[in-house]
C-alpha positions as CSV (number, residue, x, y, z in Angstrom):
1,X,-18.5,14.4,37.8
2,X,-21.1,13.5,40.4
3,X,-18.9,15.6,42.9
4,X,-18.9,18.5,40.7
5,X,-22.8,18.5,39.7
6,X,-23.3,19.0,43.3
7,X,-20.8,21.8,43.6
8,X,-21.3,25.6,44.6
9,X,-19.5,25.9,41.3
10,X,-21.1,24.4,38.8
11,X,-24.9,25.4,40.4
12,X,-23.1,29.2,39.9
13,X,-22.7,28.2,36.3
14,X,-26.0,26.9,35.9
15,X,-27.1,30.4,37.4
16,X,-25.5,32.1,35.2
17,X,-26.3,30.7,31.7
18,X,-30.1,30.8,32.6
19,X,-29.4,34.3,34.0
20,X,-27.9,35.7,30.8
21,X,-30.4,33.7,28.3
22,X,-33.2,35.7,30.5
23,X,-31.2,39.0,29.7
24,X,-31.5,38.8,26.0
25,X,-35.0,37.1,25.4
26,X,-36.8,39.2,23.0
27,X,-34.1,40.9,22.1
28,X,-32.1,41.8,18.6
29,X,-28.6,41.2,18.3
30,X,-28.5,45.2,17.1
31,X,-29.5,46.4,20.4
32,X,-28.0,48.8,22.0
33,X,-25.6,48.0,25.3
34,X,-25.4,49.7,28.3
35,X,-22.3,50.7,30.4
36,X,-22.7,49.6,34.0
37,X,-23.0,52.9,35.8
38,X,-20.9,51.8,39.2
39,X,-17.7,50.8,36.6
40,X,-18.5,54.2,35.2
41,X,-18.2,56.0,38.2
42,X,-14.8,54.3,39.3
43,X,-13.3,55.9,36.9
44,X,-14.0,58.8,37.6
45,X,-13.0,58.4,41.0
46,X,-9.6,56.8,39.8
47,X,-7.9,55.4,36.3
48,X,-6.5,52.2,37.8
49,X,-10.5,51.5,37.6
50,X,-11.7,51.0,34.1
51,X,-15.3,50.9,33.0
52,X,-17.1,47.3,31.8
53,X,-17.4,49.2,28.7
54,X,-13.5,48.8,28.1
55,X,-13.4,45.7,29.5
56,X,-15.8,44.2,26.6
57,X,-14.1,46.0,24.3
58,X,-10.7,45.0,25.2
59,X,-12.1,41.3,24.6
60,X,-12.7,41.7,20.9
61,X,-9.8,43.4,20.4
62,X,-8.0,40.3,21.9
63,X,-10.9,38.0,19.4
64,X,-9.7,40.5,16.4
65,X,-5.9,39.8,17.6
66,X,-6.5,35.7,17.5
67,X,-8.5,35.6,14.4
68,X,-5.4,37.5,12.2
69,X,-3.6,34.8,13.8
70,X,-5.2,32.4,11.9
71,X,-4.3,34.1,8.7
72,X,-0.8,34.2,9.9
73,X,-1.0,30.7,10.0
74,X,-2.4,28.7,7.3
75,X,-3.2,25.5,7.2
76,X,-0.7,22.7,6.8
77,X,-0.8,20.5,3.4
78,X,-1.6,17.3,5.0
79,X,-3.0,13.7,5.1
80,X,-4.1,14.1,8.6
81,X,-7.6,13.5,9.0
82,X,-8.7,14.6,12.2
83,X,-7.2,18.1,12.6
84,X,-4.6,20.1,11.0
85,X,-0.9,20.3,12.8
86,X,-0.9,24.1,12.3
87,X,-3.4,24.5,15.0
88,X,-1.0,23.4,17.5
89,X,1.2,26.6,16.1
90,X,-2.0,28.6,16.8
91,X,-2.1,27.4,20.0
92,X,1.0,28.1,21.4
93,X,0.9,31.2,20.2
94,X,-1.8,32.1,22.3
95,X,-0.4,30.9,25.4
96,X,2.7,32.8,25.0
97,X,3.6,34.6,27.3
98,X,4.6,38.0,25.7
99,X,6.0,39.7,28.8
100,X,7.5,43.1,26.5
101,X,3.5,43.6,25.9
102,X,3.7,43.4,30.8
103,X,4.3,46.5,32.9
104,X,7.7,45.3,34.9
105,X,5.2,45.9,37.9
106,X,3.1,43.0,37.0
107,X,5.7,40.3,35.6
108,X,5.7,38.5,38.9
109,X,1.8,37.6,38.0
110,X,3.7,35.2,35.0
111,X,6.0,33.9,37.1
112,X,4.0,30.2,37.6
113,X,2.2,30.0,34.2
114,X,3.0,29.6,30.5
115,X,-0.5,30.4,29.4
116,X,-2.9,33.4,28.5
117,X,-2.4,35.4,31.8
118,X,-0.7,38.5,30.3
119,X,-3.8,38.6,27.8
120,X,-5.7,38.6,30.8
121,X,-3.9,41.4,32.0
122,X,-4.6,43.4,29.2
123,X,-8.5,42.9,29.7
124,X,-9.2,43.1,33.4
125,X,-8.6,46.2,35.1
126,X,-5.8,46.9,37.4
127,X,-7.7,46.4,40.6
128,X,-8.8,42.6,39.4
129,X,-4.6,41.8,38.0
130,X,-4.5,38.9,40.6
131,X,-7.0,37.0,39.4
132,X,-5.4,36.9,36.2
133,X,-3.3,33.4,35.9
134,X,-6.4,31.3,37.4
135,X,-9.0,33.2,34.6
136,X,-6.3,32.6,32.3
137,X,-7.0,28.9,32.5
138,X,-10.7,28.7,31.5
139,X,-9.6,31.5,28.7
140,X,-7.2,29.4,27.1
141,X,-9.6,25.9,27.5
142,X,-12.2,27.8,25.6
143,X,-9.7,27.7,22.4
144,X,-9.7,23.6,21.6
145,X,-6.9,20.7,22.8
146,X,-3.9,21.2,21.1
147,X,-2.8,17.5,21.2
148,X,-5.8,16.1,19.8
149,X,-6.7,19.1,17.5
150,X,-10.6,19.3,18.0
151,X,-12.5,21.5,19.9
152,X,-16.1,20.9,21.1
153,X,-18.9,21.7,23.5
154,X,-16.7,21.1,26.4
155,X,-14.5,24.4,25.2
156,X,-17.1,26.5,24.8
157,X,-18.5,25.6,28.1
158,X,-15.0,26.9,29.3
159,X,-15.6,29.9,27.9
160,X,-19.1,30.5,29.4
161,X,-17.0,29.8,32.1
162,X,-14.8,32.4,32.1
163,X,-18.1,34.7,31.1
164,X,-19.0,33.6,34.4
165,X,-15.3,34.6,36.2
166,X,-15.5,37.3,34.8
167,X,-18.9,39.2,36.4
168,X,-18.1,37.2,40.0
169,X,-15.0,38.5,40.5
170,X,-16.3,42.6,39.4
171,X,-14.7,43.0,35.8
172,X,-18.3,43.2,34.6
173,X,-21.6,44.2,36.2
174,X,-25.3,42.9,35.7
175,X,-25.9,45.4,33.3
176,X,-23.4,44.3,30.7
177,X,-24.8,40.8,30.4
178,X,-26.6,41.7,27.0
179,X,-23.3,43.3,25.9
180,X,-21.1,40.0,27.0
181,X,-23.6,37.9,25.2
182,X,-24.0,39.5,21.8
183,X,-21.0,40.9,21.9
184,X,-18.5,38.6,23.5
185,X,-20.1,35.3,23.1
186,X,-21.3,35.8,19.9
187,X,-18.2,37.0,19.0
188,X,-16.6,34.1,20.2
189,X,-18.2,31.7,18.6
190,X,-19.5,33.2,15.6
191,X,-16.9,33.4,13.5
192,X,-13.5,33.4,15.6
193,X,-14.4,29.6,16.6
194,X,-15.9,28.7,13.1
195,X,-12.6,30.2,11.6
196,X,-10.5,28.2,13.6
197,X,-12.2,25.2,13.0
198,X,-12.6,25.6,9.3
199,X,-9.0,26.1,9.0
200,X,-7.7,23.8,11.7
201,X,-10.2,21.3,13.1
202,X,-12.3,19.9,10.7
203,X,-11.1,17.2,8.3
């Protein structure tokens, strides 16, 4: 832990969450977003470059995917106390790999990982694809541990995380930070995460 406290890593973290709580300080969670203008003008240059605009929206179409998911899958009738064993159905259906939903083009990227990289695929544009399996790792820790059934701060730090990935490797710009907290974050955690617990997590 000490190692990684002293890391470029985690002080880029750190950055980054006092970075975005600076962006939406006095701020209403109705406020309007704004597209970053240099995404924007990739595409016109080119479609394999898609605006931060999509991007975002593309996550909550992947939160609104997740949380039907849930209803899919009800909770177990249980004694269990600590979690319920349908989670760990949840789960692995979110790290499936669903390669029919994969351009044949971009199977190789699945090749080494049974986890949320074609989901990645689907959010980050085309340009960013191989960055997709290691992303895919902080995505799917953001979700809870499937063999304990909990979740906790230490998975939503992994999705902040992945917040994080996402604007240093280019799929979002500094002008969508409002956007990827009030939209994305929030809508992470309030209710997908709440949901899941409710059904799955708490006793």
């Amino acid at each position: 832990m000490g190692e990684w406290l002293q890391s470029d890593g985690a002080s880029a973290l750190v950055d980054y969450i006092q970075t975005m709580n600076e962006h939406i300080k006095g701020k209403a969670l109705s406020v309007s977003t704004v597209i970053s203008p240099v995404c924007v003008h990739h595409v016109v240059l080119s479609q394999l470059f898609l605006s931060s605009l999509q991007v975002v929206q593309k996550i909550l179409i992947v939160f609104e995917r997740l949380s039907a998911w849930i209803d899919e899958i009800p909770p177990e009738t249980q004694s269990q106390r600590y979690g319920n064993k349908s989670f760990r159905t949840w789960f692995a259906k979110v790290k499936e790999v669903r390669r029919d939903s994969v351009a044949p083009s971009k199977v190789f990227f699945l090749f080494a990982t049974q986890n949320t990289t074609a989901i990645m695929l689907e959010i980050l544009p085309e340009h960013l694809h191989r960055t997709a399996v290691e992303l895919a790792v902080y995505f799917l820790g953001a979700w809870g541990n499937e063999t304990r059934i909990d979740y906790g701060t230490g998975h939503e730090m992994s999705f902040v995380a992945w917040m994080c990935c996402l604007e240093l490797v280019g799929a979002v710009d500094e002008q969508d930070r409002v956007a990827m907290v009030f939209k994305v974050f929030n809508g992470y955690a309030i209710p997908k995460s709440k949901k899941k617990k409710k059904n799955y997590v708490c006793c």
